[in-house]
Structures are given as structure tokens and as C-alpha cells.
Wavefront OBJ file of the C-alpha trace (Angstrom):
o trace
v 142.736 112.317 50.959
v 144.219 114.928 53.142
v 147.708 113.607 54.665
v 146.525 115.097 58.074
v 149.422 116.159 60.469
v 149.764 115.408 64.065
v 149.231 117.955 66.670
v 150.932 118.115 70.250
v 150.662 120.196 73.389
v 153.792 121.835 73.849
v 153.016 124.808 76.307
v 150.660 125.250 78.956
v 149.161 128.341 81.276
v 146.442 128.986 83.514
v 144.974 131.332 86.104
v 142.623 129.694 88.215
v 140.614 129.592 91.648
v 143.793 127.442 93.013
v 146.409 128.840 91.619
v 148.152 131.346 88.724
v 149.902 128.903 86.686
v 149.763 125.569 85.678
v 152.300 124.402 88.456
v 150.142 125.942 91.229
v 147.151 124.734 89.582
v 147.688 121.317 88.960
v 149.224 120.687 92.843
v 145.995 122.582 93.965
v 144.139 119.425 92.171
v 146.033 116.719 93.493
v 145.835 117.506 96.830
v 142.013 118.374 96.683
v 142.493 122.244 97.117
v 138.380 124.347 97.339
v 139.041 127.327 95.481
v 135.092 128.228 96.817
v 134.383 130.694 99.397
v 131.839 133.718 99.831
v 131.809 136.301 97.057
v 134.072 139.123 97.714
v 134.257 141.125 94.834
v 130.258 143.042 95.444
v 128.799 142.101 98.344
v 126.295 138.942 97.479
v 123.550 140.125 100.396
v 120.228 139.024 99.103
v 121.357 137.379 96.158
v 120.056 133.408 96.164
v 123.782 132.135 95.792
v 126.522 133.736 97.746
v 129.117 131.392 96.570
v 131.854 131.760 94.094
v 135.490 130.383 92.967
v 137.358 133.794 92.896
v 141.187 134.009 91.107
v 143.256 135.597 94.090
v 146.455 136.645 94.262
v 146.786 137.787 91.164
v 148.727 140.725 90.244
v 148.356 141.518 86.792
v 151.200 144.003 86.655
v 153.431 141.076 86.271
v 152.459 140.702 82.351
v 150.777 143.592 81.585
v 152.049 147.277 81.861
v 149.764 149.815 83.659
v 148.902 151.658 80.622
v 147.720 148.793 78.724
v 145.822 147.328 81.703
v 143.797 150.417 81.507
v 142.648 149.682 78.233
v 141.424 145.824 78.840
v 138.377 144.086 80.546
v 139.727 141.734 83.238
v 138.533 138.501 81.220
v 141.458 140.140 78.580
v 143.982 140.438 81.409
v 143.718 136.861 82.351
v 144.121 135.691 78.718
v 146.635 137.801 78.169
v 148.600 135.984 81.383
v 147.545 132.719 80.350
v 148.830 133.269 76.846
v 152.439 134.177 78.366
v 152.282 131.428 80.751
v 151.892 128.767 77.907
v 154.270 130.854 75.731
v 157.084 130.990 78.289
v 156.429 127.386 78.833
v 156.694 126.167 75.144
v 159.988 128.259 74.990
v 158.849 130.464 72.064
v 158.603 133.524 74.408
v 162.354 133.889 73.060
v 162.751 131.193 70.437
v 161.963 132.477 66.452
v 159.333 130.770 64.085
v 157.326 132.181 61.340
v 154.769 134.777 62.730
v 152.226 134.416 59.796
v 152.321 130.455 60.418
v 151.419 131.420 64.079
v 147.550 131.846 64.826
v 145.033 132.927 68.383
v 141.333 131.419 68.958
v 140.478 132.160 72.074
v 136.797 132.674 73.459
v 135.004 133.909 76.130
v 131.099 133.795 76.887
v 130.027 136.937 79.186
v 132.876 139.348 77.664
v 133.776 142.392 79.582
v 131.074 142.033 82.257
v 132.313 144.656 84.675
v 132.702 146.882 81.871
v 129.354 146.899 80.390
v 128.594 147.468 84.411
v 130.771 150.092 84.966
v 129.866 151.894 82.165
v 126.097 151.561 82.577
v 126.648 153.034 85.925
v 129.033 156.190 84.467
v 126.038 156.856 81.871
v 123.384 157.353 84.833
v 125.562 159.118 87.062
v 127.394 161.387 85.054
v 125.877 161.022 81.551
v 127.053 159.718 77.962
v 129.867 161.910 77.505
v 131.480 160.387 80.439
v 132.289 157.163 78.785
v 136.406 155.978 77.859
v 137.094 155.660 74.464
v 138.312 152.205 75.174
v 135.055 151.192 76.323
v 133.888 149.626 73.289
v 137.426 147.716 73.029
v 137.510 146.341 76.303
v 134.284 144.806 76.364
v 134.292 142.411 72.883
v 134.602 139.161 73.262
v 136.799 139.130 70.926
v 139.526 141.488 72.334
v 141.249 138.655 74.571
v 141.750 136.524 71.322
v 142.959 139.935 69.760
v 145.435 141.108 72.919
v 146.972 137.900 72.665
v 147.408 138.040 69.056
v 149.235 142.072 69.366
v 151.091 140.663 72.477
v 153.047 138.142 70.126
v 152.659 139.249 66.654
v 151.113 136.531 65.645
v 149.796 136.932 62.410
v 147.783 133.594 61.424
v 144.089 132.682 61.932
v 142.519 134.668 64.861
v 139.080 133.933 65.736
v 137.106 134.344 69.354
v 134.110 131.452 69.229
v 131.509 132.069 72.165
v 129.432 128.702 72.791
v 128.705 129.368 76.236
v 130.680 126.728 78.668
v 131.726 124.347 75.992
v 134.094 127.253 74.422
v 136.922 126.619 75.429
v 137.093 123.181 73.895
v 135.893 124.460 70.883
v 138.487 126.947 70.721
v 140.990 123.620 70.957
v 139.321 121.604 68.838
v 139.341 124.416 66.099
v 142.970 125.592 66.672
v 143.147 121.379 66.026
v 142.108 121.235 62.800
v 143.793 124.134 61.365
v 147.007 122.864 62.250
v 145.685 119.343 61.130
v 145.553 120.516 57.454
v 148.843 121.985 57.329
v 147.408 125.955 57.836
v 149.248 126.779 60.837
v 152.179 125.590 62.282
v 151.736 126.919 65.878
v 147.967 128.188 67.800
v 147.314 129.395 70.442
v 143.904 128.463 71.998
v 142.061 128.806 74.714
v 139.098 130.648 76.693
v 138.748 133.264 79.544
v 135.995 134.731 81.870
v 135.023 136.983 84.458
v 131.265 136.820 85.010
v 131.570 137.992 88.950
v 130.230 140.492 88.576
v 126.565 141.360 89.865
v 124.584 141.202 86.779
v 125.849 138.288 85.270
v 125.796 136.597 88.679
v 122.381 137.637 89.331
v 121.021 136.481 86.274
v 122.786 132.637 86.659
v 120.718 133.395 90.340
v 117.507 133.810 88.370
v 117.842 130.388 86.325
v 118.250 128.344 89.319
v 120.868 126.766 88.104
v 123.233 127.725 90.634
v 123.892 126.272 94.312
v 122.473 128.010 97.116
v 123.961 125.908 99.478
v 126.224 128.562 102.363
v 128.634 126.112 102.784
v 131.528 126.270 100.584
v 132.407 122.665 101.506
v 129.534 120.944 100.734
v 128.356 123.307 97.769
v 129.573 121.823 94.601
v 129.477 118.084 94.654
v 129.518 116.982 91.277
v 127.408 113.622 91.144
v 126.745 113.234 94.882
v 123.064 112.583 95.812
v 122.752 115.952 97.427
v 123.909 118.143 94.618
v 121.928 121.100 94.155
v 123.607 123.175 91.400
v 126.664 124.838 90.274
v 129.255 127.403 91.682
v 130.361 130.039 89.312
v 134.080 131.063 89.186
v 136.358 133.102 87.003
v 139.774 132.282 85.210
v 141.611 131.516 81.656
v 143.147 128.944 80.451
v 145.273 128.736 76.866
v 147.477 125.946 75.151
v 149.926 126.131 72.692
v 149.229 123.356 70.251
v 151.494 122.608 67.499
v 152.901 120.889 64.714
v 154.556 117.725 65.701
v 157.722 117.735 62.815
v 157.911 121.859 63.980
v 158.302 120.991 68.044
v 160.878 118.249 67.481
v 162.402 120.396 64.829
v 163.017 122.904 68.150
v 163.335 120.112 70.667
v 160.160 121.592 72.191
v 158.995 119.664 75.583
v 155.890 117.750 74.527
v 152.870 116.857 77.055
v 150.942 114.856 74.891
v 149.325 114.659 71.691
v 145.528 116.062 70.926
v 144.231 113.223 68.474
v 140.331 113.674 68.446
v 137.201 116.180 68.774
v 134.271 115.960 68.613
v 131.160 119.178 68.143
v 127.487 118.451 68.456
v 124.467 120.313 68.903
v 121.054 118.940 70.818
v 119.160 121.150 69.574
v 116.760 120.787 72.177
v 116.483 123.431 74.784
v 118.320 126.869 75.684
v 119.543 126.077 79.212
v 118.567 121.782 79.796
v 120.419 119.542 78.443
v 118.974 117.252 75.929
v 117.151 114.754 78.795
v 118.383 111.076 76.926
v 122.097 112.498 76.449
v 121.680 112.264 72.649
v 124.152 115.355 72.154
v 126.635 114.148 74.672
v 126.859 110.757 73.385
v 126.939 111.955 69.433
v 130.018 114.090 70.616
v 132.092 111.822 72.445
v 131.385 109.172 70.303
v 132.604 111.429 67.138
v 136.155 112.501 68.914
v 136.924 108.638 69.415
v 135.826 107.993 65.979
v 137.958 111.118 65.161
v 140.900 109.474 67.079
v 140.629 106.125 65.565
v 140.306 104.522 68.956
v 138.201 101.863 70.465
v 136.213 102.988 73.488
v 138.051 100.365 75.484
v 140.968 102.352 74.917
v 139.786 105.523 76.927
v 141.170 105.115 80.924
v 140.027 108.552 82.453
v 137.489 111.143 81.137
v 137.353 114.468 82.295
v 133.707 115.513 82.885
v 132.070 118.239 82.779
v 130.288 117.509 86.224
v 128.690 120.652 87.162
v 127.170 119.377 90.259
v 123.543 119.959 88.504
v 121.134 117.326 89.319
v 120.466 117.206 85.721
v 123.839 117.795 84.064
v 125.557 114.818 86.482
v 123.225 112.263 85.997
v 122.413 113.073 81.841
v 126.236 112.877 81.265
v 127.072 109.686 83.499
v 124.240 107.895 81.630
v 125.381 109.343 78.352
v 129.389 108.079 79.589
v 127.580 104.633 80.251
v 126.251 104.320 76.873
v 129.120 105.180 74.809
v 131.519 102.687 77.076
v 129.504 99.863 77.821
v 130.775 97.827 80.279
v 134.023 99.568 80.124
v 132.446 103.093 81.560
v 132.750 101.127 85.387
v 136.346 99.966 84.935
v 137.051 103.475 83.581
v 137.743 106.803 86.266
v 136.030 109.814 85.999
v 136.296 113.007 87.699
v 135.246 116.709 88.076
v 137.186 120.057 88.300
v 134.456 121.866 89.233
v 134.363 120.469 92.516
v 137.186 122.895 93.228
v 137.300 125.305 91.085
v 133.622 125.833 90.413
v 132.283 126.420 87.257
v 134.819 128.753 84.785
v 131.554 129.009 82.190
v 133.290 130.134 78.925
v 136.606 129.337 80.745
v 135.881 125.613 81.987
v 136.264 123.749 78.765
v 140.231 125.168 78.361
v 141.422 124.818 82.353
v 139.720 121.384 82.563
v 141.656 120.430 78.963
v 145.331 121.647 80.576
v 144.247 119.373 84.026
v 143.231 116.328 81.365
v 146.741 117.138 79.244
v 148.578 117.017 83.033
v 147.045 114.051 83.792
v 148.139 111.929 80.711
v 151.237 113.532 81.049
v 152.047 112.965 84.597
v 150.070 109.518 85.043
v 148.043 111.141 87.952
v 143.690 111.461 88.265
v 142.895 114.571 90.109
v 139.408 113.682 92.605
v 135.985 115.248 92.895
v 136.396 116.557 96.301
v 133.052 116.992 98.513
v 131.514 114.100 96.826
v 129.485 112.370 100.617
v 126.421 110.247 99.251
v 126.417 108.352 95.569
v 123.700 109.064 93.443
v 121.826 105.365 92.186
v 121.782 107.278 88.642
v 125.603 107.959 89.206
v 127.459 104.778 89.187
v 131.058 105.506 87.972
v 134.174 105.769 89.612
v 134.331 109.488 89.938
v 137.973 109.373 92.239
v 136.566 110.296 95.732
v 139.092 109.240 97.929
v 141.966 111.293 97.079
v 144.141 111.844 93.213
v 144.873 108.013 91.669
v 148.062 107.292 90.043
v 146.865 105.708 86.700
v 148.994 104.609 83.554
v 146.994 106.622 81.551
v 146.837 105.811 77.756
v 144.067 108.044 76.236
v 141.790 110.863 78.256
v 138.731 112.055 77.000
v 137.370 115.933 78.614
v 133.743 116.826 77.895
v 132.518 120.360 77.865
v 128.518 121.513 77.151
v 127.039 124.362 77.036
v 123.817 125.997 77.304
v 122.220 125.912 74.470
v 122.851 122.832 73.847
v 126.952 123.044 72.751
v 128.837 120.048 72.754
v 132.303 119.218 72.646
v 134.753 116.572 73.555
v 139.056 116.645 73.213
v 140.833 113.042 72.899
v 144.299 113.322 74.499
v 146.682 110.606 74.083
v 150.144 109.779 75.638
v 152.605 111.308 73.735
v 155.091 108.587 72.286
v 157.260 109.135 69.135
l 1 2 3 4 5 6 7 8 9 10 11 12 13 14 15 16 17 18 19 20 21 22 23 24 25 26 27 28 29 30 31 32 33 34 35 36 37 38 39 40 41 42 43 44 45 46 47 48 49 50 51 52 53 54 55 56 57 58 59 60 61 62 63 64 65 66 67 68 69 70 71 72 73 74 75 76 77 78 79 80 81 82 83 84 85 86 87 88 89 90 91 92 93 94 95 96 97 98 99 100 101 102 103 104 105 106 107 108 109 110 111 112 113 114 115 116 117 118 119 120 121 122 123 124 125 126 127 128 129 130 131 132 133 134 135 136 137 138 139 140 141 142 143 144 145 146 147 148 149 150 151 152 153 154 155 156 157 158 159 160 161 162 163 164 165 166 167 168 169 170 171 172 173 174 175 176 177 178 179 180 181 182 183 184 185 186 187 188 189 190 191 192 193 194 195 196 197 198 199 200 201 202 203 204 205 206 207 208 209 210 211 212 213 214 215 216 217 218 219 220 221 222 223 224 225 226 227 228 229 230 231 232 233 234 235 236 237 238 239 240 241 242 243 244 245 246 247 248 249 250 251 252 253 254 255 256 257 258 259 260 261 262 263 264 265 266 267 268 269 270 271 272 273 274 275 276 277 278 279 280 281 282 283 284 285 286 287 288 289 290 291 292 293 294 295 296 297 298 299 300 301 302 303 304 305 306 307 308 309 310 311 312 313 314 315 316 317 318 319 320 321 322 323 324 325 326 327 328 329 330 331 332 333 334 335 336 337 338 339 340 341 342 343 344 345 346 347 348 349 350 351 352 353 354 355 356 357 358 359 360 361 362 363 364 365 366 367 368 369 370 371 372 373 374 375 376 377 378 379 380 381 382 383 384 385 386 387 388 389 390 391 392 393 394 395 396 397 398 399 400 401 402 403 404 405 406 407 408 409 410 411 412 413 414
């Protein structure tokens, strides 16, 4: 049997709808901050949604040079800031360790959106000769994973998955088992998007999916009655997992300790979720199987909560089944209420806000929540963030097309 090694979160960094950094980020949840507001990178006139979490203030000249920001898609920009953010914070932005023992997965679901746009509007105005060279380059998915990777000379495993809006978990729970079996000592992981763009926007219009409520205050309620859909948003998220003997070996600061995941598929349908929660439940009852841990064990869960009617009430059932009894003495809450819905991106931020909240014994709320839903039960923290001794977190992510995954964080004790 493989003597598996532990894996713990030693750096953290985000760019989000509430704030650059995982500072600004995580007060922004505690004190209930809506990162939602009209769209104001294209005007959204006659589109059915007009709603969207933008990243503002961000100036990417503060960790990227202006000639390599002209070579890279903003979705690459924002991992490439993410990936110094949880560098710098892990303190190996200027501490030595073996580059080839040092790997990247980080995903992203759209790619370079504005991009492909941009070009497709160069080509009809001023024909196919008119295209950069980098145009190719900037729009992979893979070229965030790939930045990140040149940015730090890291020289392990490098992979980019794309399973729609459970990808950033997947890139976690992949970068997990490498360093599990003793292949890596350090990964980065992570996802980033930036699907505001029209196109992409339009089409998550056409499915219906999407809110089309005006008000940005009332617009994504995750498991209220009144719910009506989701509100996209942009942003990147990456961790810096690593090999337990390796961080105390550099007196690292450790958040907590990643012990399970979980990966199912349903199978079922290319944009619903499987309608009895079959997928959800197989997943989150692998990671706890994964992390050798009771269900009774598990004192917050992160959910995905997209503020779907479908999504909300599929997953609370699906929570209800896999904890019993325990799911009502349990709190659960959703991101998404204030940052919208990161797509590619929402699986990695909503890991770092699960990792804070172990670490810091705090429960961000789901914010805008008015009315409970019968088929919605649970304590989803609607009065304000909860201090909570918390002992193990779970955070779901799924995707359309039926992608699954669930992380099992657990207070970090030597």
C-alpha cells in the first residue's frame, strides 16, 4: 500500500468581485460585501441579464510588466496575480526549493473570451492578415496554467483541466494527489475566468440559466424561495498546496490541511443537474470516505449555491441525504451570493474562503437570502458571518455537464 503523504495549504491568493487578495476578499465576506452591479465592461442593453460581479480596481501592472501583458488574455493576467499572491504568501517568492519538485494545474472554462472576440472583430474589419502573432497564445486555456509555470520556473507536472464550474476543485483535488504519492513536493493549483464578455454572456443569456432580476440586491439569492438564476462574475483564485514534512522543514505558515476529494460524473444531462442528486451525493460521499471521516464530523460545507431553482434545492436534498440528521445541526453557506458565479473560477475562490474559514473559526453568510424555500431547510448563515469551532469543511463545486467535485479541509493540528 502506498504510504500516502499529507498535504497542507500553505499560501493563498485571489482576485475577486470584493477584493484583490485574500485579505480584501475574505473581510469582503464577513461583512456581507455585493460584489454585483450592472455590467460595465459592453454595454448589456437588450441582453436578458444585465447583471454581473465585475473584478475592479485592479491594476495589473503591479505583477505583470507591460510587454508581457500584451501577450496574455485577461483570464491569464488574473492567474498570473493570483499565483504571486499565494506565492508571496507561502514565502517561496524568495525562499529556494527544488524547481523540478515544483508543479502548476490551473484551469479555466471560457479561455481567452475577449480574445477570440477581438480577433473575430479584427478579421471582418480589417481582414486575416491583421491578426497578432500572440493571438493563438493568449487565448488557450491552457496558457494561465503555463504563465504561471514560466513566471516561477517551475518545472513539475503542469496541466490546465476545463470541467466547466467544478474546475477549479478539480484542479485542487488533482494537484492533491500528486503530492499525495510523493510526485511533487510543492503545486500550485487553481482556476481563472473572464467570460464578460458579450458572447459568452449572451450565450449563458440564451440558456436561461441566468438571473434577470435588475436589482443587484435581490438578484442572487442562493436558496431563497424567490431565486431565479445565477449572476456571472469574473476572477482567479490559486493555492499553494504542499508537502507537510517540506513546510515544517521551512517553518512555512500552515492554514489547514486538504485531507479528501471526491470526482463524479451524472452522466445525465449537458446543462441540469442530475434531478435525484445522485452525482452530488456519490461525490461528497467519496471525499469523506477519502478523508476517513464520519459525516458527523463535517461542521460547515461550502456550497455551490448558485441561486438556480434547480441547483439550490438538488444540492440541499443531496446535503440532506449524505448527513442525515446531522445536515440541520450543520451550517451551510454560499459565495455566490456576493460574488456571483466565477464559472471555471468558483470552485478555487470558494476553496481559499472554505480554507479561511477553518482557519480563522469564522462562517461567511449568504447575503440577500428574504424567504426560505420548504425544499431548502438548512442553516444557510443568513443573519450575518458565525463564529464556529470549525473541525472539518466540506466545498462542493458542479459543473455543467454534469462535473462533480468536493475538497475536505480539516483544521490543521500537528
Amino acid at each position: 500500500m502506498i504510504n500516502e503523504q499529507r498535504v497542507v495549504i500553505t499560501g493563498l491568493g485571489a482576485v475577486t468581485p470584493i477584493g484583490i487578495g485574500v485579505e480584501a476578499f475574505w473581510q469582503g465576506l464577513q461583512i456581507g460585501k455585493n460584489g454585483i452591479a450592472r455590467v460595465s465592461h459592453f454595454d448589456p442593453a437588450g441582453f436578458r441579464s444585465q447583471l454581473a460581479a465585475e473584478v475592479k480596481d485592479f491594476d495589473p501592472l503591479h505583477w505583470i510588466d507591460k510587454k508581457s501583458l500584451e501577450r496574455m488574455d485577461r483570464f491569464t493576467v488574473f492567474a498570473v496575480a493570483a499565483a504571486a499572491m499565494a506565492m508571496q504568501d507561502a514565502g517561496l517568492d524568495n525562499h529556494p526549493f527544488e524547481k523540478s519538485r515544483a508543479g502548476v494545474i490551473i484551469g479555466s472554462g471560457t479561455g481567452g473570451s475577449a480574445t477570440i472576440e477581438e480577433g473575430h472583430y479584427r478579421i471582418q474589419e480589417k481582414g486575416p492578415n491583421s491578426l497578432t502573432p500572440f493571438f493563438v497564445s493568449k487565448l488557450l486555456i491552457n496558457m494561465a496554467a503555463c504563465m504561471v509555470s514560466i513566471r516561477f520556473g517551475l518545472k513539475g507536472h503542469l496541466s490546465a483541466p476545463s470541467v466547466a464550474c467544478s474546475t477549479g476543485a478539480n484542479a485542487i483535488g488533482d494537484a492533491f494527489r500528486i503530492l499525495q504519492r510523493g510526485d511533487a513536493e510543492i503545486m500550485l493549483a487553481g482556476s481563472s475566468e473572464e467570460a464578460l464578455t458579450p458572447l459568452p454572456y449572451a450565450g449563458f443569456c440564451a440558456t436561461r440559466s441566468m438571473s434577470a432580476n435588475p436589482d443587484a440586491e435581490t438578484a442572487s439569492r442562493p436558496f431563497d424561495r424567490n431565486r431565479d438564476g445565477f449572476i456571472m462574475g469574473e476572477g482567479a483564485g490559486v493555492v499553494v498546496l504542499e508537502n507537510r514534512e517540506h513546510a515544517i522543514q521551512r517553518q512555512a505558515k500552515i492554514y489547514a490541511e486538504l485531507v479528501g476529494y471526491g470526482n463524479t460524473a451524472d452522466a445525465y444531462h449537458f446543462t441540469a443537474p442530475e434531478p435525484n442528486g445522485d452525482g452530488m451525493i456519490r461525490v461528497m460521499k467519496a471525499a469523506l470516505k477519502d478523508a476517513a471521516i464520519e459525516p458527523g464530523e463535517v461542521d460547515y460545507i461550502n456550497a455551490h449555491g448558485t441561486s438556480t431553482p434547480m441547483n439550490d434545492k438538488i444540492e440541499s436534498a443531496a446535503i440532506m441525504n449524505v448527513f442525515g440528521d446531522h445536515a440541520l445541526a450543520m451550517k451551510v453557506s454560499s459565495n455566490k451570493s456576493m460574488i456571483g458565479h466565477l464559472l471555471a473560477a468558483a470552485g478555487a475562490v470558494e476553496f481559499i474562503a472554505t480554507v479561511m474559514s477553518v482557519h480563522s473559526g469564522i462562517v461567511p453568510p449568504t447575503i440577500h437570502y428574504r424567504e426560505p424555500d420548504p425544499d431548502c431547510p438548512l442553516d444557510y448563515v443568513t443573519r450575518g458571518a458565525e463564529a464556529l469551532a470549525v473541525r472539518y469543511a466540506a466545498s462542493n463545486s458542479f459543473g455543467f455537464g454534469g462535473g462533480n467535485a468536493c475538497l475536505v479541509v480539516k483544521k490543521y493540528k500537528d
